[in-house]
C-alpha positions in Angstrom: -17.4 -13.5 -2.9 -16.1 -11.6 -5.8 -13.6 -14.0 -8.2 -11.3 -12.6 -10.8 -8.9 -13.5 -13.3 -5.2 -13.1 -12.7 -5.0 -10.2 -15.3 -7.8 -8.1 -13.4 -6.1 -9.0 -10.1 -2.8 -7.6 -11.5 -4.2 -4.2 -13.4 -5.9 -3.5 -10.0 -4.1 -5.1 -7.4 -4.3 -1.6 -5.1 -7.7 -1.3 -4.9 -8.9 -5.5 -4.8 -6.4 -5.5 -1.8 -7.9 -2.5 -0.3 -11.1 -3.7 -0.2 -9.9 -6.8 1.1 -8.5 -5.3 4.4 -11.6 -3.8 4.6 -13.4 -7.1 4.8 -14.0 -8.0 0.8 -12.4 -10.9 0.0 -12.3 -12.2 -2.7 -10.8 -14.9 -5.6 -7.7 -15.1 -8.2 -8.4 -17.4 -10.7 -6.9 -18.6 -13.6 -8.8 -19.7 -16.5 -11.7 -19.8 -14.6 -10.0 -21.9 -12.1 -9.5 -20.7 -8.6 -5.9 -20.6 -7.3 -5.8 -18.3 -4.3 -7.9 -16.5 -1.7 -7.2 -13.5 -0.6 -8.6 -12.1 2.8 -7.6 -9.2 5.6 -4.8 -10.3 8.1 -5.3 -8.9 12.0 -2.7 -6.7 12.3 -1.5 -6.0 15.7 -2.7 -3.2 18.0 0.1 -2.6 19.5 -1.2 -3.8 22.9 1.2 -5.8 25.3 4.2 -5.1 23.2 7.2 -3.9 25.5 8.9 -0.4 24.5 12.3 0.8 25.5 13.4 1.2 29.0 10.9 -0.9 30.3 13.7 -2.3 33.0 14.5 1.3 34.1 15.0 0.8 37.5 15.5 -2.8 37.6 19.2 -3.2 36.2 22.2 -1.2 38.4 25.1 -0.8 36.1 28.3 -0.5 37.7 30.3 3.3 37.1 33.5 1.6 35.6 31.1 -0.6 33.4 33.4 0.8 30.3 37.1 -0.3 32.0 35.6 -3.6 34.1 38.0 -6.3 33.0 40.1 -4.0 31.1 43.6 -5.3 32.0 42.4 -9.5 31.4 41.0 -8.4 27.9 44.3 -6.5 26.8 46.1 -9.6 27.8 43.6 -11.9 25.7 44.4 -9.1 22.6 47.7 -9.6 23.1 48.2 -13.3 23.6 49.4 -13.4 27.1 46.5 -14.9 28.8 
């Protein structure tokens, strides 16, 4: 596994991480110390995740959806409830 110092990492930063998503990883050190590994995360495929209208069909809204409750919620507004 590859190891280098934090000034490498920083002057190239693009192409270290690169190569780490593509299964290099490697080492910042400082000093000659190690401080951090850096390897590829598993990003998500995509798989299993819901999308919009996935309920279509399940879920009857009412027509007067907009005006249900209309006259108790201008009451509430106007503080005779």
């Amino acid at each position: 596994m590859r190891t280098v110092n934090i000034h490498e990492a920083k002057t190239h930063l693009s192409l270290l991480v690169e190569k780490a998503a593509h299964g290099e990883p490697f080492v910042i050190a400082k000093a000659g110390k190690p401080m951090v590994k850096v390897i590829a995360l598993t990003a998500p495929t995509g798989e299993g995740i819901k999308r919009l209208g996935f309920m279509r069909g399940e879920i009857l809204v009412p027509d007067d959806f907009d005006h249900m409750a209309s006259q108790e919620i201008q009451q509430l507004f106007d503080g005779e409830a």
